[in-house]
N, C-alpha and C positions, 0 to 999 in steps of 0.2 A: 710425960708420954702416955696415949690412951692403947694399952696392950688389944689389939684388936686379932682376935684367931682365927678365925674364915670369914671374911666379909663377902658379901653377895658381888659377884662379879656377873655387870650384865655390859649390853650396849645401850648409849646414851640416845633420849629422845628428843627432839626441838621441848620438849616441855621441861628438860632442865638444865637450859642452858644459863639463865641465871646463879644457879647454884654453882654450876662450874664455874662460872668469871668470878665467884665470888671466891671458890675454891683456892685458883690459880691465883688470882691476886692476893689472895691472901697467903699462901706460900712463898711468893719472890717480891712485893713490896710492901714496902709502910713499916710499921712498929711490929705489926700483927707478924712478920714473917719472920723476924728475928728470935722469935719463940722457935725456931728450926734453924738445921744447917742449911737447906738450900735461897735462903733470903739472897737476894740482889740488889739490897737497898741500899748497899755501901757504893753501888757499881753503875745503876739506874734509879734516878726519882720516877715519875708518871705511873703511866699505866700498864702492865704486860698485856693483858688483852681485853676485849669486850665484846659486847651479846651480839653485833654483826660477825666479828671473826667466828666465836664459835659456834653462830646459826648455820654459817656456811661451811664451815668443817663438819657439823652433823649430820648437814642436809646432804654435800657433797659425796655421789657414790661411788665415787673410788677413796672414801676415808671411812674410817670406824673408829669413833670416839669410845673408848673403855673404861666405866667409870666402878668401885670399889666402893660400896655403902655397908656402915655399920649401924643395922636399924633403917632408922628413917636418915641418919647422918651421911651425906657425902665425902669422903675421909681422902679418893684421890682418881686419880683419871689420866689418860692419856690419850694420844691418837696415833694411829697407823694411818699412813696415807699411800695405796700402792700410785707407785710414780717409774712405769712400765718396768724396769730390768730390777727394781727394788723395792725395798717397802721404807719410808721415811717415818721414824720415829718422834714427835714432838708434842707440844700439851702437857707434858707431866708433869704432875703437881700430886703433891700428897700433904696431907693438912700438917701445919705445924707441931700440933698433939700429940698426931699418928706416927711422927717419925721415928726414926731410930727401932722399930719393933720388926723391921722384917715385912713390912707389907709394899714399900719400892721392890725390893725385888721382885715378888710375888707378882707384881702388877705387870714389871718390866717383863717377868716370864711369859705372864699370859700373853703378851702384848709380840713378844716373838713368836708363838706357837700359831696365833692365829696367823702372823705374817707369811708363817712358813708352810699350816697345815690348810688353810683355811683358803689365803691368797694365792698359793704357792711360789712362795718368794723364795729365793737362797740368802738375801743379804739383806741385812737390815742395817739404815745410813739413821744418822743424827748430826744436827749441830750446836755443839756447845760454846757459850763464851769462852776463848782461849784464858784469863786470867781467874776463871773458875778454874784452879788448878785441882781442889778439893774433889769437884765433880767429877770429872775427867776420870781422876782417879779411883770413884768408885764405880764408874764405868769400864774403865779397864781391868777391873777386878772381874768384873761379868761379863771380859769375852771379847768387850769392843775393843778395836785397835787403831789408836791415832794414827792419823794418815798424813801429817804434818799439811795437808790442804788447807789454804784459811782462805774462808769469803767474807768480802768487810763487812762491820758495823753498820746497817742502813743509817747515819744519820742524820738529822734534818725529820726523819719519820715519824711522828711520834706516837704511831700503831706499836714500834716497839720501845718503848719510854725514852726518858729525857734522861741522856748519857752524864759520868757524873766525874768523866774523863775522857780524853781522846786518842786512848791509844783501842780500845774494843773491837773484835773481831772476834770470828767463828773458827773454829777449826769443827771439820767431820772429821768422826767416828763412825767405824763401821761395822761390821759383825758378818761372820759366817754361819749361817742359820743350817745349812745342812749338814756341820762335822759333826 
């Protein structure tokens, strides 16, 4: 694990959207992700995302991409996406290295302040794989409250990888950004 103590927290430009895809795939597939807890490689083979999804997530102005650099290093990142009564959480990925040191959270915070002070949201929504129970639970550590709502697995997609089972679904998580 690389002990990272204030990384530079900016927003993301179309000029490093390679880096992110590189990012994000390297924390949820392949060999490369199992060096972290958040790998998905047990759950999905392919690909989680690519340089068209996140050209249009950065370019798009109702999202802000939030990315965490140590140096010249991309270490993790996320996106807010306001989507009218809330602000939708997803993209997060933090480097396999980085983990475990406290800088998820850190990111996860930033990433509701702007939702609440910046966008003016009250609620901030996510969707996690329901069998990432790990996850979940470190999210409900921080506030979000399963809402027992589950939206299937797109499968057949393969924008979101090649499933490595069929039972896969989403459950949201939520949060109260104004208590």
């Amino acid at each position: 694990m690389v002990r990272v103590s204030e990384p530079k927290i900016r927003e993301a430009t179309i000029g490093d959207v390679p880096r992110i895809v590189h990012l994000i795939e390297s924390a949820y597939r392949g060999d490369s992700s199992r060096a972290g807890w958040t790998t998905e490689a047990d759950l999905l083979d392919g690909r989680r995302t690519d340089e068209a999804d996140v050209t249009a997530a950065v370019a798009d102005e109702d999202s802000r991409m939030i990315l965490a650099e140590d140096g010249a290093d991309l270490i993790a990142c996320c996106l807010v996406r306001h989507r009218g009564t809330h602000a939708y959480f997803g993209m997060f990925a933090v480097s396999p290295a980085a983990q475990g040191g406290g800088l998820g959270k850190r990111l996860l915070a930033a990433a509701e302040r702007l939702a609440h002070d910046e966008l003016g949201l009250a609620t901030m929504e996510m969707t996690v794989i329901r069998q990432r129970a790990d996850l979940i639970a470190w999210y409900v550590r921080r506030g979000y409250t399963q809402t027992g709502r589950m939206q299937p697995f797109p499968y057949g997609d393969i924008r979101f990888g090649e499933p490595r089972r069929d039972d896969l679904e989403f459950e949201v998580l939520v949060k109260d950004l104004a208590g």
